[in-house]
Every structure is written in C-alpha cells, then in structure tokens.
C-alpha positions as CSV (number, residue, x, y, z in Angstrom):
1,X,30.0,-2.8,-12.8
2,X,32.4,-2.8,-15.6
3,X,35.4,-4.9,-15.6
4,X,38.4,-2.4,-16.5
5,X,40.5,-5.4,-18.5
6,X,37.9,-7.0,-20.7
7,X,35.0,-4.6,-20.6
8,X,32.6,-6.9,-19.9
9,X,29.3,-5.0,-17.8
10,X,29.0,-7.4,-14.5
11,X,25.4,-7.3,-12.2
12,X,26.2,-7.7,-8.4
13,X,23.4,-8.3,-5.6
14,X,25.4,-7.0,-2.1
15,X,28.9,-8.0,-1.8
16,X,30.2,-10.7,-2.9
17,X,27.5,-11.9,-4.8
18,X,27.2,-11.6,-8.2
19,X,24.4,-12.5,-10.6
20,X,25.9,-12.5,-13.9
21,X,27.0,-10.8,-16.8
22,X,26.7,-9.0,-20.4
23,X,29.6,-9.6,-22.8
24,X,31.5,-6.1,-23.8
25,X,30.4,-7.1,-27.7
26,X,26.6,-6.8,-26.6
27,X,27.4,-3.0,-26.3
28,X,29.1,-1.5,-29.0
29,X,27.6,2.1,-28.6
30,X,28.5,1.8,-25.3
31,X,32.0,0.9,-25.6
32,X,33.3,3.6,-23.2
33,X,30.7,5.1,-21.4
34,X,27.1,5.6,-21.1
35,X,24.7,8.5,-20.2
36,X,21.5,7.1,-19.0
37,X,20.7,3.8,-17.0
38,X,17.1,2.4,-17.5
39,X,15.6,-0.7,-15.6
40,X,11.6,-1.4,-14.7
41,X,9.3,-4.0,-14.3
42,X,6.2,-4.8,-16.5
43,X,3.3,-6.8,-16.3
44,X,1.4,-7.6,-19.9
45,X,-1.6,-6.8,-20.2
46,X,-3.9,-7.7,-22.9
47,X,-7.5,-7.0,-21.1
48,X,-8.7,-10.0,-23.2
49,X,-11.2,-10.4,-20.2
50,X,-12.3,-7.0,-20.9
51,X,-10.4,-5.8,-17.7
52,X,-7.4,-5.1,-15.9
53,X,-5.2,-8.6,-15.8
54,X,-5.1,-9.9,-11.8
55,X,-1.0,-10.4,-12.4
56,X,0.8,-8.7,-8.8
57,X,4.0,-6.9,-9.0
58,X,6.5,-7.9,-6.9
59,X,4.6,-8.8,-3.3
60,X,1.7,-7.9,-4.4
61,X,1.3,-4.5,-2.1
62,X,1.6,-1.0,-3.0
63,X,4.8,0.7,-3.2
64,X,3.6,3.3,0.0
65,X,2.9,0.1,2.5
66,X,7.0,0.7,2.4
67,X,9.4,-2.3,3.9
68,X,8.0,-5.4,4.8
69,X,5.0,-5.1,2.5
70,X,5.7,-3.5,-0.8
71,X,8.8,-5.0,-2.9
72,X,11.8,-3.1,-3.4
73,X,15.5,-2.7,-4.5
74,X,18.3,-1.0,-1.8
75,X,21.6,0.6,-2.4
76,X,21.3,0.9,-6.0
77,X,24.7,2.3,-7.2
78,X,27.0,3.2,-10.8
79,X,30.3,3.8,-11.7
80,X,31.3,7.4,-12.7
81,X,33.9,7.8,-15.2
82,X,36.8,7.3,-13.0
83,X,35.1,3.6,-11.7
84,X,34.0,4.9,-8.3
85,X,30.7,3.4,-7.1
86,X,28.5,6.2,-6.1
87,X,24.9,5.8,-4.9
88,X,22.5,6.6,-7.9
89,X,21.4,10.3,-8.4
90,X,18.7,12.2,-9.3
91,X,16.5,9.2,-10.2
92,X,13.2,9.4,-12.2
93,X,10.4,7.4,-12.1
94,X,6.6,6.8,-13.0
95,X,4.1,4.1,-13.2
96,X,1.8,3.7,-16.1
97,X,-1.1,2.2,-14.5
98,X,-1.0,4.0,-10.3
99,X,-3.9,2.2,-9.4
100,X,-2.9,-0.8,-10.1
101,X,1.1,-0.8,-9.6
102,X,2.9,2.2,-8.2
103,X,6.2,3.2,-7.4
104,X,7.7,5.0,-4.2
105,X,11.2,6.5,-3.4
106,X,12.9,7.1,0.1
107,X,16.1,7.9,1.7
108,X,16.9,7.1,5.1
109,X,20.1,6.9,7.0
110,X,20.9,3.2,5.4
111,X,20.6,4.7,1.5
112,X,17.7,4.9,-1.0
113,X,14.8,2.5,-1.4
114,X,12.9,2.0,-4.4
115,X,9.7,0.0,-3.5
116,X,7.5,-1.2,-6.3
117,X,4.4,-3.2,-6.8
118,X,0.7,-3.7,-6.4
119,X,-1.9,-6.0,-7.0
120,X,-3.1,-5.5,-10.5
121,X,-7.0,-5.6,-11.3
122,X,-8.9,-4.4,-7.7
123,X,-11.2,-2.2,-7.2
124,X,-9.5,0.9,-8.7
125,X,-7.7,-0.7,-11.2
126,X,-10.3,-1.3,-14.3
C-alpha cells in the first residue's frame, strides 16, 4: 500500500500485520502511479550436475494438489488510483520449467488463490 503523506510503498500480510517497506526515493518513475505489478519466485539453476537442480519451490508439491499441499498466496489486492483496495484483476501467469514447478489459479467464495511450487529434478523434470 502506499502511504498518502510520505509516499513511501508499504507490504502488509492480513491485517494488521505488516512486513515492511520501500522508501518513496526507491521509485522515482513511479512517483504517482504505476501500470503493471510483477512478483514470482525462482529457483537457480545451473545444471552443473548435468540435470535439473533438486531445489523445491515453496512445499515442495505441485501447484494442482491445491490447499494443504501446494504453497500459495490469498487475497492478493492493489490500490486503484483513488487508494481503494481492490482484489487483483485479470492476473497472468506462467511457469518456465511445468514439470518441475507449476503455477495454478482459483477463485472461490473466500477470494483468489495463487498456489505455486513443485519439487524440482523428478522424473519429468530433466
């Protein structure tokens, strides 16, 4: 969120709690507004083995083993313009390596879920 008086961008985790923060001078081109929001995960991977790495994102389990398995972020939300919190629109996203991480939407009648993860190297992940 974006504090009104000093500008500075502020992360939050549920209500109340809040993780930290990026000073307003951090973001020059991005002094009033902003068009795009961008946030992932990566593993590195070097294949100095010759193969996949065995690094796990998030729990470990694939994104489509869904809540209580596969990791995942709830309730994601921006500002508009006018500072209202809205629940994040039209969202688009991919994983670069499917069979070894993936990356699964869904929308229930508690909000959207982004789950995430996998195990890295396995058997159909060279």
């Amino acid at each position: 969120m974006k504090d009104p008086k000093g500008g500075n961008w502020w992360l939050d985790y549920g209500p109340g709690i809040t993780l930290g923060y990026w000073p307003s001078s951090l973001f020059t081109n991005l002094k009033d507004n902003a068009d795009k929001i961008e946030f992932g995960g990566e593993i590195v991977n070097k294949k100095s083995t010759g193969s996949h790495t065995s690094t796990q994102m998030g729990s470990g389990h694939y994104a489509e083993e869904g809540f209580g398995k596969a990791s995942y972020v709830a309730d994601m939300q921006v500002l508009d313009s006018d500072s209202n919190v809205m629940v994040s629109p039209n969202l688009k996203y991919f994983a670069t390596s499917p069979n070894c991480y993936s990356i699964h939407e869904e929308n229930d009648q508690d909000g959207k879920y982004l789950y995430y993860g996998g195990p890295g190297r396995n058997e159909k992940c060279s």
